[in-house]
Every structure is written in C-alpha cells, then in structure tokens.
BALUMFI-836407 format. One line per field, with one value per atom (N, C-alpha, C, O): atom name; residue number from 1; residue in one letter; x, y, z. Coordinates in pm, 1 decimal. Example, Ala and Ser with C-alpha at 12.3 -4.5 7.8 and 13.67 -1.06 7.14 Angstrom:
// BALUMFI-836407
atome = c(N|CA|C|O|N|CA|C|O) $
num = c(1|1|1|1|2|2|2|2) $
residu = c(A|A|A|A|S|S|S|S) $
east = c(1319.0|1230.0|1320.0|1423.6|1285.0|1367.0|1290.0|1340.9) $
north = c(-569.0|-450.0|-330.0|-331.9|-225.0|-106.0|3.0|113.8) $
up = c(780.0|780.0|780.0|846.5|708.0|714.0|787.0|803.9) $
//
This chain:
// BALUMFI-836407
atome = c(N|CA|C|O|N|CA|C|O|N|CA|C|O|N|CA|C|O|N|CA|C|O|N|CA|C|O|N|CA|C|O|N|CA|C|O|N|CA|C|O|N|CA|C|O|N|CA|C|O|N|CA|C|O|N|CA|C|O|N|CA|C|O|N|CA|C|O|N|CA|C|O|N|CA|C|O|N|CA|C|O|N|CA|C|O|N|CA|C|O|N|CA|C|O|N|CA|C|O|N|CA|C|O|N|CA|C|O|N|CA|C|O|N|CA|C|O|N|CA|C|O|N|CA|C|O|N|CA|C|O|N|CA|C|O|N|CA|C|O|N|CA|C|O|N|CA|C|O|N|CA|C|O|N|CA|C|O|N|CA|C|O|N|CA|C|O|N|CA|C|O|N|CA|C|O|N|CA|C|O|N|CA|C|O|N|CA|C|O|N|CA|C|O|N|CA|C|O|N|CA|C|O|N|CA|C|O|N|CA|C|O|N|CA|C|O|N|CA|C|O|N|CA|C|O|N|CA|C|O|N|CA|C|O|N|CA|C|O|N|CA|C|O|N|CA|C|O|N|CA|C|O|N|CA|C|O|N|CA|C|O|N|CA|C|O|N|CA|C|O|N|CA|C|O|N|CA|C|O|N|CA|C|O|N|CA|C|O|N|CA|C|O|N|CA|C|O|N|CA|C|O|N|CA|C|O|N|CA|C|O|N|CA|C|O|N|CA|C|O|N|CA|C|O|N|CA|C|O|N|CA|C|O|N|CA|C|O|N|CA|C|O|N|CA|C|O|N|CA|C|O|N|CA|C|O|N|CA|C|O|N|CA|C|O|N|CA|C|O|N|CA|C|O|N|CA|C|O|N|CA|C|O|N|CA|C|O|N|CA|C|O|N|CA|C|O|N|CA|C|O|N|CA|C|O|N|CA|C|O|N|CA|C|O) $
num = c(1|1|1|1|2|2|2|2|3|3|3|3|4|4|4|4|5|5|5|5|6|6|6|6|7|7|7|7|8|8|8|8|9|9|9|9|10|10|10|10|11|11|11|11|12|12|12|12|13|13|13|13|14|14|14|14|15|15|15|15|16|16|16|16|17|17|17|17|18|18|18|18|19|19|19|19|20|20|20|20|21|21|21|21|22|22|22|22|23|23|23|23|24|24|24|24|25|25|25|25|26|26|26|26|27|27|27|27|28|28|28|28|29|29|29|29|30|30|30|30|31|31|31|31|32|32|32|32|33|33|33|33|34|34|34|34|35|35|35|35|36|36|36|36|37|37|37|37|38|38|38|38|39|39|39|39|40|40|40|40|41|41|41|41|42|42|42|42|43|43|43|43|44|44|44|44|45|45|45|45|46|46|46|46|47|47|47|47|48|48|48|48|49|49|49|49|50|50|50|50|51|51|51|51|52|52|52|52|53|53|53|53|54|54|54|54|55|55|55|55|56|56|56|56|57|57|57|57|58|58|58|58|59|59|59|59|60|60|60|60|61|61|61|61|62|62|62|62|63|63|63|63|64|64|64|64|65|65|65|65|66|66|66|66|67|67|67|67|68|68|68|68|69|69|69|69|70|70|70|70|71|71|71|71|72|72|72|72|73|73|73|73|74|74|74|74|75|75|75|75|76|76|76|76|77|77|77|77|78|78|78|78|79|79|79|79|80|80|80|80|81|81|81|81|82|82|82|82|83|83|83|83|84|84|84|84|85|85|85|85|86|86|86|86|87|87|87|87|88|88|88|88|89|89|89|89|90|90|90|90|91|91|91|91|92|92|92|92) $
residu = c(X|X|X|X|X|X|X|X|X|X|X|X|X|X|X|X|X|X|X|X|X|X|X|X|X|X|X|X|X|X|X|X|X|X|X|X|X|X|X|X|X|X|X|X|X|X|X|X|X|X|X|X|X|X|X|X|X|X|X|X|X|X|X|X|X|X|X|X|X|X|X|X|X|X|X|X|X|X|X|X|X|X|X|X|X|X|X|X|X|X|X|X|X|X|X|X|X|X|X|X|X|X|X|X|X|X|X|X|X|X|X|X|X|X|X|X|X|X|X|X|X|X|X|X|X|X|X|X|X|X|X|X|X|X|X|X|X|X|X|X|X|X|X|X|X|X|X|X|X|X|X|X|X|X|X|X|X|X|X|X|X|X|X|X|X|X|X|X|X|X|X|X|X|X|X|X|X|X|X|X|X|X|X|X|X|X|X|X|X|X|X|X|X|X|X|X|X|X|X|X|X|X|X|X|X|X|X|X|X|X|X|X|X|X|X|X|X|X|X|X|X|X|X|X|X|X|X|X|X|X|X|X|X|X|X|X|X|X|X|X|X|X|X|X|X|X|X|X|X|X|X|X|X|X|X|X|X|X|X|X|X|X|X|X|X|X|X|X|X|X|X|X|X|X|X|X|X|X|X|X|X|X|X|X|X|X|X|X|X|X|X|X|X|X|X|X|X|X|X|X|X|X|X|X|X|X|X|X|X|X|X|X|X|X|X|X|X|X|X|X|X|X|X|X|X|X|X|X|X|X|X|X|X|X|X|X|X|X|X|X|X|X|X|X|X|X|X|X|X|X|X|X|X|X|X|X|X|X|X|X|X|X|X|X|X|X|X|X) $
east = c(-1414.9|-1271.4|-1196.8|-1194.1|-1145.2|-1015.9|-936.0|-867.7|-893.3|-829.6|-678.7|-668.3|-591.9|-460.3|-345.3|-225.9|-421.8|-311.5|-280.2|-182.6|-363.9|-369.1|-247.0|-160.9|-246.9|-103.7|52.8|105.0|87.9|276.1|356.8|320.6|453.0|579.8|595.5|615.5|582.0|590.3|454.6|484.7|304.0|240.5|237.4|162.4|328.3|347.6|476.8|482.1|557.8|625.1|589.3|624.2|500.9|468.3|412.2|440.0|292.9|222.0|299.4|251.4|411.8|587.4|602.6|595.0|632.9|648.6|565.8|601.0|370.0|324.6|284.1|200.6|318.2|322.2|464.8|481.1|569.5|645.7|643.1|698.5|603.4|540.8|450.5|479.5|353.4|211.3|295.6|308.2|339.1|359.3|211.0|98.3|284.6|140.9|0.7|-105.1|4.3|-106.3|-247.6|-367.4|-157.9|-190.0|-244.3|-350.0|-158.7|-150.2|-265.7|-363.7|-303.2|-399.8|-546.1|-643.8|-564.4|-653.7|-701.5|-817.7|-550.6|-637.3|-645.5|-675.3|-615.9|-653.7|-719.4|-765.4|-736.0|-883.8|-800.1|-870.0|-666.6|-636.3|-579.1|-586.9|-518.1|-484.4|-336.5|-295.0|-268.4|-116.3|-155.3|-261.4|-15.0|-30.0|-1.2|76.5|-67.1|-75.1|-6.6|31.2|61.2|89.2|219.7|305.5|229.0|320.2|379.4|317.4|479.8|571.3|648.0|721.5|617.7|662.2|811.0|822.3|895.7|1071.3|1069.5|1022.3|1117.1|1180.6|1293.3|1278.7|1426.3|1535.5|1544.1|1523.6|1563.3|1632.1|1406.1|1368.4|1325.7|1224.1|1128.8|1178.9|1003.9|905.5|793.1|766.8|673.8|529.4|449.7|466.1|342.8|166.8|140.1|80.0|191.7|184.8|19.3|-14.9|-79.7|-248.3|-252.2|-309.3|-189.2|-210.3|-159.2|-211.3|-39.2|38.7|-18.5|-35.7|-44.3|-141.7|-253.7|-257.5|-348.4|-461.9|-410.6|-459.4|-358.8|-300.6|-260.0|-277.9|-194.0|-110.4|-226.9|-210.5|-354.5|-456.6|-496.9|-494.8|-519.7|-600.6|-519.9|-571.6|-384.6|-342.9|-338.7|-333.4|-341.6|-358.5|-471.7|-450.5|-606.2|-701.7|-834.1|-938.3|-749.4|-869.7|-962.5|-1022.4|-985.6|-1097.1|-1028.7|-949.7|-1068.8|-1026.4|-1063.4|-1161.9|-1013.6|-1034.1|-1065.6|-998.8|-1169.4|-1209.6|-1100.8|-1070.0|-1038.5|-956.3|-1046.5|-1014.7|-1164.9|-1276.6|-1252.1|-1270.1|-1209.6|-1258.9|-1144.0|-1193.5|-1033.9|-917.8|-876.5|-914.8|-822.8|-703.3|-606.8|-567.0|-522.7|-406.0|-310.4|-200.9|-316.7|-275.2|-132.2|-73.2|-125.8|-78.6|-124.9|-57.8|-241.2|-301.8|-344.0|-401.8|-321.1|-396.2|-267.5|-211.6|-237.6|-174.8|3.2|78.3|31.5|178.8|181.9|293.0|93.5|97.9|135.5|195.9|46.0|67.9|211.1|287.5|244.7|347.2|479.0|583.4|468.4|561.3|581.3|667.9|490.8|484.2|537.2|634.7|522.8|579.3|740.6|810.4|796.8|967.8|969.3|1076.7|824.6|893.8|880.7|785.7|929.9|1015.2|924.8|916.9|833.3|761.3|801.0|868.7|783.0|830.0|733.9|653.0|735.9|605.0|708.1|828.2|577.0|662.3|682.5|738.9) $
north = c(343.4|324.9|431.2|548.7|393.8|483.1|582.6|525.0|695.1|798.0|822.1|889.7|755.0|759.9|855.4|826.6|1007.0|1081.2|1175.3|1249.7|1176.3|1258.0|1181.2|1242.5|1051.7|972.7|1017.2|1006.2|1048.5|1061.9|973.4|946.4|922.9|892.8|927.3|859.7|1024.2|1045.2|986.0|932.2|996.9|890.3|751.5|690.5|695.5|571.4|527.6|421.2|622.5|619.2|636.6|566.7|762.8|746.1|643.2|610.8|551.5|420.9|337.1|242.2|335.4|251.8|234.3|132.5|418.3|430.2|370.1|318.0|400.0|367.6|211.4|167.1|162.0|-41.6|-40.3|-149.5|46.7|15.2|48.3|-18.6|108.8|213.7|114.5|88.4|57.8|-34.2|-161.8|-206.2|-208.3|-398.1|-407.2|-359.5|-500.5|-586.2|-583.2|-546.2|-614.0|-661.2|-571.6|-599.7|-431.7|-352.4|-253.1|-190.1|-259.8|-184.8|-252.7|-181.8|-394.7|-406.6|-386.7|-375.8|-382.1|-378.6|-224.6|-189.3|-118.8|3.6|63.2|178.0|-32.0|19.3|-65.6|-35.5|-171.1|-296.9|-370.6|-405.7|-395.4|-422.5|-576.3|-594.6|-699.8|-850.5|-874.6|-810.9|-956.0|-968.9|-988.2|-1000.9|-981.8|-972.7|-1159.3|-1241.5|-1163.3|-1328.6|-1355.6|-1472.6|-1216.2|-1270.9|-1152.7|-1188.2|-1065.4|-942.9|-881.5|-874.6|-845.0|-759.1|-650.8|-652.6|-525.0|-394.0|-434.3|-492.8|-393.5|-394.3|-218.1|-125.5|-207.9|-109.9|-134.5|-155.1|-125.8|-102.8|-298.7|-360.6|-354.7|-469.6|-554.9|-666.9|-414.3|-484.2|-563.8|-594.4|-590.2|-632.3|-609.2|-651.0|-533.6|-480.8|-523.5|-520.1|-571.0|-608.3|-458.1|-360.1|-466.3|-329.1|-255.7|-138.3|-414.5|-349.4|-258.2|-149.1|-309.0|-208.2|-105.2|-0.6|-117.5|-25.5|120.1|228.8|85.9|138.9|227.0|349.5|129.2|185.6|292.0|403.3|262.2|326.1|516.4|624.0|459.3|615.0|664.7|785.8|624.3|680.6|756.8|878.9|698.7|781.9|886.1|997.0|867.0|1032.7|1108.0|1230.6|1005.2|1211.8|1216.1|1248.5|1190.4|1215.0|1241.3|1305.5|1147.7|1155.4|1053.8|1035.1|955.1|879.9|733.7|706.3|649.2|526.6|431.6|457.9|349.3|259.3|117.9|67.7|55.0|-112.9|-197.0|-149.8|-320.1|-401.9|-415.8|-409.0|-437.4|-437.8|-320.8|-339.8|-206.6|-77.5|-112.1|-82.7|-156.4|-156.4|-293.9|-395.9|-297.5|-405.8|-431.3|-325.9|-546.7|-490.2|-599.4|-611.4|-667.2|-731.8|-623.7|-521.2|-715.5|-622.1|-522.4|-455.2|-519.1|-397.2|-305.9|-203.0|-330.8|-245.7|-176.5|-78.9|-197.0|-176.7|-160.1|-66.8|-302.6|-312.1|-221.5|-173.2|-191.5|-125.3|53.6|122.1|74.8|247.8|255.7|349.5|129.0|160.9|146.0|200.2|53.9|81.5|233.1|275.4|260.5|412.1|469.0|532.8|482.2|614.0|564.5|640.9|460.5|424.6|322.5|290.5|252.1|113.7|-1.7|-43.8|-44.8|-215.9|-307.1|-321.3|-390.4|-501.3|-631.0|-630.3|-751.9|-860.8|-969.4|-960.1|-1065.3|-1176.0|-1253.7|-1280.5|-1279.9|-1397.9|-1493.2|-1571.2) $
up = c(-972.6|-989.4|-908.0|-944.5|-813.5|-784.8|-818.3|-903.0|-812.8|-886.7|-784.9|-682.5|-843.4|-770.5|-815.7|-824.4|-850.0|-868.6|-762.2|-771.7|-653.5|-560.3|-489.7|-426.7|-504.5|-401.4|-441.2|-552.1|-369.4|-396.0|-329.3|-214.8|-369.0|-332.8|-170.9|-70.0|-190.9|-16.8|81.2|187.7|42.8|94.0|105.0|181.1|20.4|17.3|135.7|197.3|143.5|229.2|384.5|479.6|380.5|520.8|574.9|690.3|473.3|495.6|526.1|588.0|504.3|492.2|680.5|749.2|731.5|844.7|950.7|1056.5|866.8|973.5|961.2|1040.1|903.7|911.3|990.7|1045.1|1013.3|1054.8|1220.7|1307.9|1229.7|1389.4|1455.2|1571.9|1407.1|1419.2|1435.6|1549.7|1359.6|1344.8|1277.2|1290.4|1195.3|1065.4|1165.3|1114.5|1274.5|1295.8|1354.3|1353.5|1412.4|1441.9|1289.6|1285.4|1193.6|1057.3|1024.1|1047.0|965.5|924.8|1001.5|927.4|1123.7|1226.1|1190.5|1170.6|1186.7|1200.1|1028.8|995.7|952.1|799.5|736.4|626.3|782.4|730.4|605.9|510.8|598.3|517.0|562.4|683.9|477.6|529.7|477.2|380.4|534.6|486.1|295.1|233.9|253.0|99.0|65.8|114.2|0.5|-91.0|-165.5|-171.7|-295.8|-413.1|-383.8|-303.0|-424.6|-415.9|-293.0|-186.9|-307.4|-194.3|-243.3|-342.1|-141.4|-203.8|-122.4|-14.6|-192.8|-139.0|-79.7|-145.6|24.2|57.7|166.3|286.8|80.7|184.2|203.3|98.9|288.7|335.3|387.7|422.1|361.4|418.3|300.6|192.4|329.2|277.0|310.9|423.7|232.9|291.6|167.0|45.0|266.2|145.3|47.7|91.9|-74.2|-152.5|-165.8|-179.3|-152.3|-132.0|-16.8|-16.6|78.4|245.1|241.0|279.8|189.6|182.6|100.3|155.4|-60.0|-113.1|-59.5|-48.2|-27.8|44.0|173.6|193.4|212.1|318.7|290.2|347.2|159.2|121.9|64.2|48.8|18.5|-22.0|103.9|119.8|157.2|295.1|343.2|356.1|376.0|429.2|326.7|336.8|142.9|124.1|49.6|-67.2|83.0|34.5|181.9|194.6|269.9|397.4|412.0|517.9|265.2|299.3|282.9|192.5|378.2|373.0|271.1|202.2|255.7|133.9|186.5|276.9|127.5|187.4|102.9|-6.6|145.0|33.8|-133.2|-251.9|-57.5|-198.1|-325.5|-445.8|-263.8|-329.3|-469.7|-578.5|-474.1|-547.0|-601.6|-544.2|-678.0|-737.1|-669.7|-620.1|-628.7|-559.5|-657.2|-602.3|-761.3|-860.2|-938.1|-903.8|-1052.3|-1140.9|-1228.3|-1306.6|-1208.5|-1307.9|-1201.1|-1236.0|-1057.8|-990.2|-871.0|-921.0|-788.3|-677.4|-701.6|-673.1|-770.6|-815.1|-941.5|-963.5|-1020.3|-1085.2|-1112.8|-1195.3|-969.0|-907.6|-852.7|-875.4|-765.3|-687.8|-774.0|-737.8|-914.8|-972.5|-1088.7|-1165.4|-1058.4|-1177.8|-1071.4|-1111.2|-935.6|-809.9|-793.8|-727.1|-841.1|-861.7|-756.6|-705.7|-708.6|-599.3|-617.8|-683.9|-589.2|-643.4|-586.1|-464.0|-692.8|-637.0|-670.6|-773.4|-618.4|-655.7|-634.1|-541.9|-706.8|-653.3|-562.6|-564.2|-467.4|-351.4|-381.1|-304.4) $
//
C-alpha cells in the first residue's frame, strides 16, 4: 500500500505544471500513466487525470515512480488524497 503523507499540496501542483509544460501525451509517456476514465481533478478553468496527476506528485517528493498498478485512482484511492490536500474532483 502506498504511504501518501510524504505528498503536499505543492507536489500536486507542480505535477499540475508539469502535465501542463509536457501536453497529455508527453505527461503520460514520461510518467507511465493513461488519460483518466472516470474522474477529473479541477484546477482553475482546467481539467487533469487526478491518477497521473497523483502518481506524479508522488515521485517528486519521494523520488520513486509509481506504476498505474501500484495505487487506486477511484474514490477510495486517488480522489480521495487529492480531496484531503483541498482539490476539487468531479466525475466526468
């Protein structure tokens, strides 16, 4: 199981920047992660896969990358973290 207290608010954000820096296609290529199916993290006027996103903010602040496998990205898992850190998820 995953231990997501090392993630902050501010890693989730930078993961924010760098899907935004990359374009989706590039973001998932260099974090192994796939567009989102069910959920969308809201930030600002945008929309991001909250699993990628997630996984993502794991890795800069822990260092080790995460497989889509390794996690949940449901409601008990992904929408779940990102709504305890104050961000707004919504089903598509």
């Amino acid at each position: 199981m995953v231990q997501w207290d090392r993630v902050t608010r501010g890693d989730v954000l930078r993961a924010i920047r760098e899907y935004d820096r990359l374009g989706p296609e590039q973001f998932f290529s260099k974090h192994g992660f796939a567009p989102t199916t069910t959920y969308e993290l809201i930030s600002g006027r945008h929309r991001y896969p909250p699993k990628a996103i997630l996984g993502t903010a794991y890795e800069f602040a822990t260092g080790k990358q995460l497989r889509s496998a390794d996690f949940e990205g449901g409601k008990t898992g992904a929408v779940s973290v990102l709504g305890r850190l104050g961000f707004t998820i919504k089903k598509k």
